[in-house]
C-alpha positions as CSV (number, residue, x, y, z in Angstrom):
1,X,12.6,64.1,-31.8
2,X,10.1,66.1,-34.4
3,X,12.7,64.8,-37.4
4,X,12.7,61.0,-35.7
5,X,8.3,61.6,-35.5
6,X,8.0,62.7,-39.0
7,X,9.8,59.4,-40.2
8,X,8.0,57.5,-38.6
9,X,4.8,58.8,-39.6
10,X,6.1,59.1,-43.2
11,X,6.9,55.4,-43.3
12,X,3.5,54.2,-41.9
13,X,1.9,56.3,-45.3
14,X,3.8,55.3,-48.0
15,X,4.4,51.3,-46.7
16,X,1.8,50.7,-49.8
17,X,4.0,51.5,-52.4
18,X,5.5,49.0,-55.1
19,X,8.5,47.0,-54.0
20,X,10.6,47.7,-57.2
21,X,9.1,51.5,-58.5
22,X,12.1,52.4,-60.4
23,X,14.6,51.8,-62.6
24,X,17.7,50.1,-61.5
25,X,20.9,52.3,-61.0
26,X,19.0,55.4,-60.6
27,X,19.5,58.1,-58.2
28,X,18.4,57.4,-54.5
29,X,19.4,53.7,-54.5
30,X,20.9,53.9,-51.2
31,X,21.4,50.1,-50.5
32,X,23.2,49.7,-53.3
33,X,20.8,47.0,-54.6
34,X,20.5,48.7,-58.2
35,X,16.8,49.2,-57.3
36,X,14.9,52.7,-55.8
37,X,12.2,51.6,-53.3
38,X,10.6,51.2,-50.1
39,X,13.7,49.8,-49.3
40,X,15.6,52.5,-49.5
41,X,13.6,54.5,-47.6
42,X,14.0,52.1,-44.8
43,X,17.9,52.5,-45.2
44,X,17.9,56.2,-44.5
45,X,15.2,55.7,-41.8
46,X,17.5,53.7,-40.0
47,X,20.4,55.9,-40.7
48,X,18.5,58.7,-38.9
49,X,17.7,56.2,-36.3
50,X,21.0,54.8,-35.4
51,X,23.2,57.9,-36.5
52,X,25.1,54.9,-38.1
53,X,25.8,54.0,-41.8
54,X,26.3,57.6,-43.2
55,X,27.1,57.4,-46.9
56,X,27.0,59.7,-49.6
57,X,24.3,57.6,-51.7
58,X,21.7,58.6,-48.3
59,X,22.5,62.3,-48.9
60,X,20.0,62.2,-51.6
61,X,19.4,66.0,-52.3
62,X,23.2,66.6,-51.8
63,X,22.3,69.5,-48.7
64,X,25.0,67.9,-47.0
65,X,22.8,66.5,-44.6
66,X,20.7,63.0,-44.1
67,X,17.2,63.7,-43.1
68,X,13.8,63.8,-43.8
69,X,14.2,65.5,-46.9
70,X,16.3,62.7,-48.6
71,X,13.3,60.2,-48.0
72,X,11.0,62.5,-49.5
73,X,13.6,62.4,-52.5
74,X,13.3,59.2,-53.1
75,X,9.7,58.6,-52.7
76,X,9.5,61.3,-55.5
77,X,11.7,59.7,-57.4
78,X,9.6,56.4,-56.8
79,X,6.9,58.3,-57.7
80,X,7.9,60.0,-60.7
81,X,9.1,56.7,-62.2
82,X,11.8,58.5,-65.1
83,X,15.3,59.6,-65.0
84,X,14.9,63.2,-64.6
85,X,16.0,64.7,-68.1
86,X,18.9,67.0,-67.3
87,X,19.8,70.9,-68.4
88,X,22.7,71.7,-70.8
89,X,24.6,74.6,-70.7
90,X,26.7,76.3,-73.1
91,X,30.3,77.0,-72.8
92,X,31.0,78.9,-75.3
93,X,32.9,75.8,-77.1
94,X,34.2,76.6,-80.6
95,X,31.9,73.5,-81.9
96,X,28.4,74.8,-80.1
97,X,28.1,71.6,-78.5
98,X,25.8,71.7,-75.2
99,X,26.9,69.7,-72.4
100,X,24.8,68.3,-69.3
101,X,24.8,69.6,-65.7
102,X,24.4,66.4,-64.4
103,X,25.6,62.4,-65.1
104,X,23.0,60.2,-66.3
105,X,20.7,59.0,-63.8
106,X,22.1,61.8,-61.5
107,X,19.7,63.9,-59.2
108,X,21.6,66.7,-59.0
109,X,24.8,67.9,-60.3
110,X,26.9,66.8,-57.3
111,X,25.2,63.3,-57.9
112,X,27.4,60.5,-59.2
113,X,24.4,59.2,-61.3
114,X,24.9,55.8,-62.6
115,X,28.0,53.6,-64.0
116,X,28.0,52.0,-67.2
117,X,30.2,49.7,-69.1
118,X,31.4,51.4,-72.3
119,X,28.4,50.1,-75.0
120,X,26.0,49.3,-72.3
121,X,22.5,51.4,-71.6
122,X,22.0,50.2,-67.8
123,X,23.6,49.8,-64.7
124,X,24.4,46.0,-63.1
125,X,26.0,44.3,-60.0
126,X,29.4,43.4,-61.7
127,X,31.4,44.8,-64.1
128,X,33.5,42.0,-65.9
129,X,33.8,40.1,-68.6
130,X,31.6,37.5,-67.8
131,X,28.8,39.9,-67.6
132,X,30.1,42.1,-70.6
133,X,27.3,42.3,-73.7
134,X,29.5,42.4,-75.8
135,X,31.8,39.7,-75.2
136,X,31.7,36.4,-75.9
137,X,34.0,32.7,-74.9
138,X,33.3,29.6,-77.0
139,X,35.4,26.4,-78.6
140,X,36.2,28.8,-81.5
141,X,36.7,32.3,-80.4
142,X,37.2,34.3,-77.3
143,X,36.9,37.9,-77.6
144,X,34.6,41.5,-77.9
145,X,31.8,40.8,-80.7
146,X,31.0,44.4,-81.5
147,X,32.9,47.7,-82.1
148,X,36.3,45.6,-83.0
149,X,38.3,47.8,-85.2
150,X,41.1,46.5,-87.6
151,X,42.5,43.8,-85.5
152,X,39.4,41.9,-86.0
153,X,39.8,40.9,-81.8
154,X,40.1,37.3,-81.8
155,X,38.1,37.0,-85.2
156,X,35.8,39.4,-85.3
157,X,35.9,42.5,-87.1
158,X,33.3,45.1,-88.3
159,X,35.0,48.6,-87.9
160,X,32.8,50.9,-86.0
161,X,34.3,53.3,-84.1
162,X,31.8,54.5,-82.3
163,X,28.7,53.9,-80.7
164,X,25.5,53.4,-82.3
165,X,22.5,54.9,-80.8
166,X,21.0,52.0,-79.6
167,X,24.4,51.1,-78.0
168,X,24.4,54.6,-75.9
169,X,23.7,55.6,-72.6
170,X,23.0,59.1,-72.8
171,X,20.6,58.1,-76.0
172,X,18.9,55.1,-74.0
173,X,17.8,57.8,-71.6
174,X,17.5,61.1,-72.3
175,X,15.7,62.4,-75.9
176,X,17.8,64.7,-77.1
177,X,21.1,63.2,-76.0
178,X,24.5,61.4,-76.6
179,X,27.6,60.5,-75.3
180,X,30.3,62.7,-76.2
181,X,33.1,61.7,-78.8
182,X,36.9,61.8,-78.0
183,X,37.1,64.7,-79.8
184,X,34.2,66.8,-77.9
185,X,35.6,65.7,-74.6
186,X,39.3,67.1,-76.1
187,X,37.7,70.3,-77.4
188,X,36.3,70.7,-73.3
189,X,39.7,70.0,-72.1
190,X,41.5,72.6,-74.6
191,X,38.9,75.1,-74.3
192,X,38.2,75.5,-70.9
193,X,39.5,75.8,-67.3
194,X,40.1,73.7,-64.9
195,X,39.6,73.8,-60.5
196,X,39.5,71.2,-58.3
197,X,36.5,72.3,-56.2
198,X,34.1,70.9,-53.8
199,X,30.2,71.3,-53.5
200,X,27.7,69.9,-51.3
201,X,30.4,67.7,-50.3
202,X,31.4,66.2,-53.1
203,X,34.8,66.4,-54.7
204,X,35.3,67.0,-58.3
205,X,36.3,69.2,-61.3
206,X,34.7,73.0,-62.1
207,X,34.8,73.2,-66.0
208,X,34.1,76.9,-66.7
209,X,33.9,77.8,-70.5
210,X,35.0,80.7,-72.8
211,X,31.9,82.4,-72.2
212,X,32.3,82.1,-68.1
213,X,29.1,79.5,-68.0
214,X,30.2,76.4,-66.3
215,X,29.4,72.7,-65.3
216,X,30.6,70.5,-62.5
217,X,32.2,67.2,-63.0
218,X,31.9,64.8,-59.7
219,X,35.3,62.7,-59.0
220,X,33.0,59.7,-59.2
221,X,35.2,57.1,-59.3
222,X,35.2,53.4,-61.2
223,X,33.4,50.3,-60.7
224,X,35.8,46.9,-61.3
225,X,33.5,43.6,-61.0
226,X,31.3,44.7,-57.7
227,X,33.6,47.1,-55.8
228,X,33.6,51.2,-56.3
229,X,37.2,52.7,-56.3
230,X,38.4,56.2,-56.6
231,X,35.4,58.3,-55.4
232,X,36.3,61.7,-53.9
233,X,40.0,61.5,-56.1
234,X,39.1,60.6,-59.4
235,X,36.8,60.2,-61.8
236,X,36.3,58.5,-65.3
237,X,33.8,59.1,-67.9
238,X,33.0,57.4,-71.1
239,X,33.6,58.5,-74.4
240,X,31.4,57.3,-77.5
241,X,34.7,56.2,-79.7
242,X,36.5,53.0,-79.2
243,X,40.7,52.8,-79.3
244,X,41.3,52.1,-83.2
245,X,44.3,50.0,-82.8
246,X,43.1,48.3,-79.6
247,X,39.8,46.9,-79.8
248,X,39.0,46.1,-75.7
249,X,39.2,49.7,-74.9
250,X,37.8,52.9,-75.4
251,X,38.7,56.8,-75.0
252,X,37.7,58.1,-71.5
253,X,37.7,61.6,-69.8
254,X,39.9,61.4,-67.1
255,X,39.3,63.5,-63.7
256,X,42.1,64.1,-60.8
257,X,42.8,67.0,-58.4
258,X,45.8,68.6,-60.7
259,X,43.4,68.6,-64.0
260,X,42.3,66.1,-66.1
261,X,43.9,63.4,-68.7
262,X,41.9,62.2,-72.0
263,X,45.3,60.4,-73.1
264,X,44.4,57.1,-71.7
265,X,41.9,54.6,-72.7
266,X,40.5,52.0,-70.5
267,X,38.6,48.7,-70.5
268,X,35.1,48.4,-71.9
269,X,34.0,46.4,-68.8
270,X,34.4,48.7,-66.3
271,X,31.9,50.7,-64.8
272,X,32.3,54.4,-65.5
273,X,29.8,57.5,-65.5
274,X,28.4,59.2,-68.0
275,X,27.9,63.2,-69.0
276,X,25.5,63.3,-72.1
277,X,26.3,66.5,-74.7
278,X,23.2,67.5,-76.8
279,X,22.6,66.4,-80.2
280,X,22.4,69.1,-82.9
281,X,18.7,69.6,-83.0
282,X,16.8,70.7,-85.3
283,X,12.8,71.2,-86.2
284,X,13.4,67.2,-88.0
285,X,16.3,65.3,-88.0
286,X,17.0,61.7,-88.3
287,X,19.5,60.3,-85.6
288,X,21.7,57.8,-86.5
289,X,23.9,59.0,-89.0
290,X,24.6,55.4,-90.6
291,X,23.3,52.2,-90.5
292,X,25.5,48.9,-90.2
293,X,23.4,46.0,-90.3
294,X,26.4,44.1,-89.1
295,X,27.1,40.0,-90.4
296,X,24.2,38.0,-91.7
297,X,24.3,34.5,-92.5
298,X,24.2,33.6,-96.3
299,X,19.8,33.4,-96.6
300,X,18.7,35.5,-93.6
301,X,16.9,38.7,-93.5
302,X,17.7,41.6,-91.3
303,X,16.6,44.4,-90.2
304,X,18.0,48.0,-88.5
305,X,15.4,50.7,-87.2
306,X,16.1,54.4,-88.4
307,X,14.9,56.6,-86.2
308,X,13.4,60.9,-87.3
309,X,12.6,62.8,-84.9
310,X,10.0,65.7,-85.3
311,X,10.4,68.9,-83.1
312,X,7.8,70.6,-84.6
313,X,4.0,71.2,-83.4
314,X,3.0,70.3,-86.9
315,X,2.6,66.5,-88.7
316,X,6.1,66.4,-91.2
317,X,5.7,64.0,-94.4
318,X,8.9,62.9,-95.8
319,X,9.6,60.6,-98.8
320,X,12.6,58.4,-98.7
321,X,14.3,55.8,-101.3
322,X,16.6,53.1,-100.9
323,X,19.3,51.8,-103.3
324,X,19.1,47.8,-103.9
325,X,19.9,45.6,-102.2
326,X,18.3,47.0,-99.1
327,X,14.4,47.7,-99.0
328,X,12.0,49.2,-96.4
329,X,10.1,47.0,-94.7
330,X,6.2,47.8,-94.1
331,X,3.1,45.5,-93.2
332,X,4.8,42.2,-93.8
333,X,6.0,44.0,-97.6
334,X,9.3,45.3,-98.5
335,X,9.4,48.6,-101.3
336,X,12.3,50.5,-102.7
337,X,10.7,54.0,-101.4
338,X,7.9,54.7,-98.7
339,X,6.3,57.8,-97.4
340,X,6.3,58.3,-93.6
341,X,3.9,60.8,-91.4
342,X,6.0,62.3,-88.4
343,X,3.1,63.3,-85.6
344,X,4.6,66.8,-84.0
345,X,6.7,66.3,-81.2
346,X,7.3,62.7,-81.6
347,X,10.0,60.0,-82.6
348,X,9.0,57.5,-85.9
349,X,10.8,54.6,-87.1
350,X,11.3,52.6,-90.5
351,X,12.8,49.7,-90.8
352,X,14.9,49.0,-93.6
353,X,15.6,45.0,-94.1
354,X,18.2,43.3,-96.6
355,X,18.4,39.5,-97.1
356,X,21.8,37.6,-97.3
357,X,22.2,35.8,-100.8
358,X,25.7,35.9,-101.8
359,X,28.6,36.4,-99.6
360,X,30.1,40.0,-99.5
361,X,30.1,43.9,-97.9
362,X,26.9,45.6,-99.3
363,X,27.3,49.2,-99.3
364,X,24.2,51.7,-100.1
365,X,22.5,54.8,-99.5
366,X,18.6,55.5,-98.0
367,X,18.2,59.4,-99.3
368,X,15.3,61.3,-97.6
369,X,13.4,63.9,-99.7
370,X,11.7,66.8,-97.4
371,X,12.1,71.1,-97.4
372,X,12.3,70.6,-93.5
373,X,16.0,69.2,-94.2
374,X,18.7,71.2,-94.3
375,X,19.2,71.2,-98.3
376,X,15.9,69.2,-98.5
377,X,17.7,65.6,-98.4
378,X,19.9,63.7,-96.2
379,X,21.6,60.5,-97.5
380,X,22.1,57.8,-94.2
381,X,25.1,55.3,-95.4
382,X,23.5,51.6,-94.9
383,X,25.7,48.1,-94.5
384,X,25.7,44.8,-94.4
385,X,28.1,41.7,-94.8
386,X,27.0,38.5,-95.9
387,X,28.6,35.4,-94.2
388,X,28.5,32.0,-94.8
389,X,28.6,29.8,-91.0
390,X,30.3,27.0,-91.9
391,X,32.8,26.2,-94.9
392,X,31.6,24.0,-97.9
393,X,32.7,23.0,-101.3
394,X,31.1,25.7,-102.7
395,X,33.4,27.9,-100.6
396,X,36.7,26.9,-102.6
397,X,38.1,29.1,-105.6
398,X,38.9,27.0,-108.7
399,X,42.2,29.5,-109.8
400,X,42.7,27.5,-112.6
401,X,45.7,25.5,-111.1
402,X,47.3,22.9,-113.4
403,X,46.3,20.2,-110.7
404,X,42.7,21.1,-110.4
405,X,43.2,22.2,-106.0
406,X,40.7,24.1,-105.4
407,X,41.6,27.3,-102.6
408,X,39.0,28.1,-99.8
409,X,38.2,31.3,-99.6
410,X,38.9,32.2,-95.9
411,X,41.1,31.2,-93.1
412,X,40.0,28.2,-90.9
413,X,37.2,29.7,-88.3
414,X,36.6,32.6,-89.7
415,X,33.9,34.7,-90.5
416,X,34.5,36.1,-94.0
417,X,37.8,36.6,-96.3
418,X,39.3,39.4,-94.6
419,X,38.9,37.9,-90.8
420,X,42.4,36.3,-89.6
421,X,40.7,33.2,-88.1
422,X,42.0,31.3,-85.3
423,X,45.7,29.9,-85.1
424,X,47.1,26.9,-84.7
425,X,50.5,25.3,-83.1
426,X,51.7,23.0,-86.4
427,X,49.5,19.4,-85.7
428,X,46.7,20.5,-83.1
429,X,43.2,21.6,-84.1
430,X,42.2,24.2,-81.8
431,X,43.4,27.4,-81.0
432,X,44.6,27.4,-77.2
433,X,46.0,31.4,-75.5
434,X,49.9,30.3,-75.5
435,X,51.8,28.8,-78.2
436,X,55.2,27.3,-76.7
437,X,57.0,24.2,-75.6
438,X,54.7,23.8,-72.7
439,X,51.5,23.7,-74.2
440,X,51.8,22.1,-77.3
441,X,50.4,18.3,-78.0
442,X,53.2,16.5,-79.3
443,X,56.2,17.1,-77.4
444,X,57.5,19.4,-74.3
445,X,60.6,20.6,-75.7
446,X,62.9,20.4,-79.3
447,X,64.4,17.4,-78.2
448,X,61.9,15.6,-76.7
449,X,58.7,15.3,-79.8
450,X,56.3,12.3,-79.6
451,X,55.1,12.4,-83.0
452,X,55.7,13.7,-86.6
453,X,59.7,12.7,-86.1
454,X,61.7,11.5,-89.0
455,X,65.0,12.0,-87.4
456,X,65.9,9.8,-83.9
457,X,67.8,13.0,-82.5
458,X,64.4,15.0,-81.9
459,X,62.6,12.4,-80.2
460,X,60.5,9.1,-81.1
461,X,61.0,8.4,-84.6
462,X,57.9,7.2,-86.5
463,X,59.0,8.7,-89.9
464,X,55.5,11.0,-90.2
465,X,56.1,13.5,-92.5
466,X,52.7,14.7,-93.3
467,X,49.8,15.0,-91.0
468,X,47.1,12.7,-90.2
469,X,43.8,14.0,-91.1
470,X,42.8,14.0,-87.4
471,X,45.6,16.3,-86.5
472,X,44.4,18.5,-89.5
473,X,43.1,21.6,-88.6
474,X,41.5,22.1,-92.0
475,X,40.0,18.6,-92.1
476,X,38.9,18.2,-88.5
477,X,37.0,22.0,-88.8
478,X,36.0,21.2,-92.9
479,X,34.6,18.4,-94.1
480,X,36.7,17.6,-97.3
481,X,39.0,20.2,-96.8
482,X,42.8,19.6,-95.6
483,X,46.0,22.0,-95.1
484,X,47.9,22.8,-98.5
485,X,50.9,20.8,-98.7
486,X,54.1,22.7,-99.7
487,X,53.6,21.3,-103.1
488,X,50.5,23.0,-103.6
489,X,51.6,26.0,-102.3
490,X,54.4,26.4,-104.4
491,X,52.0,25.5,-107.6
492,X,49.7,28.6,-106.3
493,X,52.7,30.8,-106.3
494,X,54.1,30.1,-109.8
495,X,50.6,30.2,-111.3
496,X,49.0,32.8,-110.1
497,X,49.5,37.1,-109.7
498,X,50.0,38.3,-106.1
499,X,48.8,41.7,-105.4
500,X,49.7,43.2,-101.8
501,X,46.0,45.2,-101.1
502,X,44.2,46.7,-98.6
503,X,40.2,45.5,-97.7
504,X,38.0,47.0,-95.4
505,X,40.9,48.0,-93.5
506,X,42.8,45.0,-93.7
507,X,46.0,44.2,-95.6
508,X,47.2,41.3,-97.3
509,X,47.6,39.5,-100.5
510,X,45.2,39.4,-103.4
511,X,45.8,36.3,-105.3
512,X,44.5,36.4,-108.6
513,X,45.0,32.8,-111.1
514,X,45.2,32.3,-114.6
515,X,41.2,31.9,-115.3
516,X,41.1,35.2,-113.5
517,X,39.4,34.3,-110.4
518,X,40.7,35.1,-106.9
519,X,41.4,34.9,-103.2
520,X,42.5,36.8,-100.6
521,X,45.5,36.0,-97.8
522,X,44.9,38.6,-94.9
523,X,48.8,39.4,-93.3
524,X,47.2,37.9,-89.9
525,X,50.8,38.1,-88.3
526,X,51.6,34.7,-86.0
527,X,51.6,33.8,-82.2
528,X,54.6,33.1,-79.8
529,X,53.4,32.3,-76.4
530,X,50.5,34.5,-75.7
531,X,51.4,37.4,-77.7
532,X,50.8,38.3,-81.8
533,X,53.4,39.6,-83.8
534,X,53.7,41.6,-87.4
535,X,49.6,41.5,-87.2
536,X,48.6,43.2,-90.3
537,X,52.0,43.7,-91.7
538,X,53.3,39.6,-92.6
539,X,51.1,36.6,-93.2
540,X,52.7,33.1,-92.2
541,X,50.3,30.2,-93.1
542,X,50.9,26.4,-92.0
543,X,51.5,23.8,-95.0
544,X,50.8,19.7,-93.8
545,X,54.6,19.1,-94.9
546,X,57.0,18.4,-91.9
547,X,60.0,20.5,-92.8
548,X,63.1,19.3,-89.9
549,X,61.5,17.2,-86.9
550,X,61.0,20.4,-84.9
551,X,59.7,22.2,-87.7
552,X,57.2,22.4,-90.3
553,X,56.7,24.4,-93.7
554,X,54.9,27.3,-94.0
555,X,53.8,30.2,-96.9
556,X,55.3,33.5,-95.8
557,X,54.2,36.7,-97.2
558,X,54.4,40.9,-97.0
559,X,54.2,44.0,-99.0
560,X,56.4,43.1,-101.6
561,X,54.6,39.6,-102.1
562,X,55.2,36.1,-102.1
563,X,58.6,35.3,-100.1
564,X,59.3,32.0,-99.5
565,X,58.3,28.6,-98.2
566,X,60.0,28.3,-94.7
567,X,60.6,26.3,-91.7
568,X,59.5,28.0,-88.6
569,X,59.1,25.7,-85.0
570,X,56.1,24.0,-84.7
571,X,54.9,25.7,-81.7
572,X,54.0,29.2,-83.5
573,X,50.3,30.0,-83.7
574,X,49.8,30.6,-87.3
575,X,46.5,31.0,-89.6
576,X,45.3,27.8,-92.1
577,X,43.8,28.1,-95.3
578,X,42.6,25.0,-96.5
579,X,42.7,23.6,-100.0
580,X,40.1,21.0,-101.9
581,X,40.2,18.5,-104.8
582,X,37.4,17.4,-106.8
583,X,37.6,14.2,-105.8
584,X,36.9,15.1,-101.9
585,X,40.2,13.4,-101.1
586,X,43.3,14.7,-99.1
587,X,45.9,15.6,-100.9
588,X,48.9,13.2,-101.2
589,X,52.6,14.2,-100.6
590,X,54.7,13.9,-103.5
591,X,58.3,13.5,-103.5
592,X,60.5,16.1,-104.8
């Protein structure tokens, strides 16, 4: 009765407090509404009350119990407004890295804290795609927009393998920390050992270090859309690095009863927790350790914040310089080199800007001149790529080719020379997710084709042999542009060099003509039914040519070069690189 009086009175003097006091996800959010507030102190009031609805989010202070002591929890946390910075302990790890006691937005280290999807930096109802930041579905491209490594997912590439500060959880809420790498979470598996435990209730792994000190891991399960599984027999935690060869994933930490498993990777849209390790710190450092401005359209300016934090009790002045064609940006100017005041004790940023005027990777160095550096300088790798949007005349090679064609210089919907683009069936103009009998436009099966048929045994003859513009991939997606014919892709083979190369991770074929100018083919591989094949290893590009009804030519290529024009089935999804004459008129099929 004293427990059920003090509640009651408790409520009645704190009804006055703001609705929504803290932020979402964070410990003491016991209705599972995302949100810490009045109404969560009513939910654990009424699970005193009714003895009914006992759940580990109400056990606030993790005593084991659910009492007045949990409500005065979360009215501090109310209160107090911030995610509580957590501890780190060493373990003795052969790196020196410090880990945390407790998950982000965790209370307490028996607290499952928040869950995060892998590049996110706050909590949310439903972990899918549809709510994913980095994910995106339109007429041209479905796939992950950030963080896609080699394969380019679904036409976009930019190679970072790991999270960017502004992209972290750990960094997005606590000072001084990060999420871990792959590598630091491997170094805590080889380096320590490992007990299934329980405390306070909770189940979970008891990681003790080299040096005896120890931290304990909660099995805090996984959130898929809106629904938490696993808790109490597993748990997952993020890693900073994405899955090189596998763009929709990233590394995890792994947690089960008999150990734990880093060997997996999962999908970035689920919901996962978080254990922050400590960034090296010293009296001044700068955080990120590059800068990656990302794509910028051909003419825009942006920008990427760099971040120095000061340690010290004392004002630090550092000088810094930037290689062209980046600049600082300050007070509506730009300079090559600025000087920057750090207060004691505080966080400054610079913004360095660079503006897009010729398509390309710009690659440079900001150097930063100060005794308080280890050395006295740092040098922070900045990037950039320039895109052009949408294709134009100006965006076709001239290689010198006897009949004037003109090359463009990228693969139909895509972002720069090096991206794959989308694919095509032979005769449709918009990539689709299978490429077979059943979904393609002009004919559900070898035998049964409703257009492009010169021979009555395939289907309806109408004696096509080269496609109309308006099944042109090239020339419904670029205006004056249309699909090589084989013609003209036989001329580009015996007039020109072909160089099998490697760019920005990327192979294909540099194609270099007689005036010395070039393009370059990536080996984007080919689709059969929803699945790619020999991606990064063989390029097969369409031609407009109808080879047999069922089939069409194409340009095959691989390490040792050009190989031949072929007839593949016109279902495959393959790239399209269009071609151009002078005249901004389709090129005309000549006989043989």
């Amino acid at each position: 009765m004293k427990k059920l009086l003090q509640s009651i009175i408790l409520l009645t003097g704190i009804l006055a407090l703001p609705a929504a006091a803290h932020a979402q996800g964070a410990g003491g959010d016991v209705n599972g509404d995302l949100e810490t507030n009045i109404a969560d102190v009513n939910a654990v009031i009424d699970i005193i009350l009714d003895g009914e609805g006992m759940t580990a989010a109400a056990d606030v202070n993790r005593d084991g119990e659910i009492n007045i002591a949990d409500i005065n929890a979360i009215i501090d946390i109310i209160l107090g407004g911030d995610v509580p910075t957590p501890d780190y302990v060493d373990l003795g790890l052969p790196s020196g890295t410090l880990w945390a006691t407790r998950n982000v937005y965790a209370l307490t280290p028996e607290d499952y804290g928040a869950y995060f999807a892998w590049g996110e930096t706050e909590p949310k109802v439903s972990y899918d795609l549809e709510t994913y930041k980095w994910y995106e579905s339109d007429d041209a491209h479905s796939g992950f927009t950030k963080y896609c490594v080699q394969d380019g997912y679904n036409g976009y590439f930019d190679n970072v393998t790991e999270l960017y500060p502004d992209d972290d959880a750990a960094w997005a809420h606590y000072p001084d920390g990060r999420i871990p790498t792959k590598e630091q979470m491997q170094e805590l598996c080889d380096n320590c050992t490992w007990q299934w435990t329980q405390r306070n209730g909770v189940d979970g792994q008891l990681v003790t270090g080299p040096n005896g000190n120890t931290l304990f891991l909660p099995a805090s399960g996984s959130r898929k859309e809106g629904t938490l599984y696993s808790t109490e027999s597993r748990g997952y935690y993020w890693s900073r690095t994405v899955r090189a060869d596998y763009s929709p994933h990233a590394w995890a930490l792994g947690l089960k009863p008999d150990g734990w498993f880093t060997r997996y990777s999962y999908d970035r849209i689920d919901g996962f927790a978080i254990r922050a390790v400590r960034i090296s710190r010293a009296d001044l450092y700068i955080v990120q350790d590059n800068l990656d401005m990302g794509r910028l359209p051909i003419g825009e300016t942006g920008t990427a914040e760099l971040t120095i934090v000061n340690h010290t009790s004392e004002v630090m002045t550092l000088a810094r310089s930037v290689d062209a064609p980046f600049s600082f940006r300050q007070d509506e100017g730009s300079a090559a080199s600025i000087t920057i005041e750090v207060p004691g004790n505080s966080r400054q940023t610079v913004t360095v800007s660079f503006t897009a005027t010729a398509q390309g990777f710009y690659n440079s160095n900001i150097t930063f001149q100060n005794p308080a550096l280890d050395g006295g300088q740092n040098v922070i790798p900045i990037s950039a790529h320039a895109v052009v949007t949408e294709a134009s005349p100006e965006d076709y090679v001239d290689l010198g080719l006897p009949s004037g064609t003109l090359w463009a210089t990228r693969n139909v919907c895509a972002h720069d020379p090096e991206d794959y683009g989308a694919y095509f069936a032979w005769g449709e103009t918009e990539p689709k997710e299978s490429y077979d009998w059943d979904t393609y436009k002009w004919g559900s099966s070898y035998s049964n084709l409703t257009k492009y048929v010169t021979d009555s045994r395939y289907g309806t003859k109408d004696n096509k042999a080269i496609l109309d513009p308006a099944d042109d991939a090239a020339c419904v997606h670029y205006p004056g542009g249309r699909m090589p014919t084989g013609e003209q892709i036989l001329e580009l083979r015996n007039n020109c060099t072909w160089e099998w190369i490697q760019r920005y991770g990327v192979n294909g074929l540099l194609v270099t003509g007689s005036n010395g100018n070039s393009i370059f083919l990536p080996a984007a591989g080919w689709y059969w039914e929803n699945t790619r094949y020999e991606e990064n290893t063989y390029g097969i590009y369409w031609s407009l040519w109808l080879g047999q009804s069922p089939a069409a030519y194409s340009m095959e290529f691989g390490p040792d070069g050009w190989e031949r024009l072929s007839m593949p089935e016109r279902i495959y999804g393959f790239p399209i690189r269009a071609v151009f004459d002078n005249q901004n008129q389709p090129p005309v099929l000549k006989k043989k």
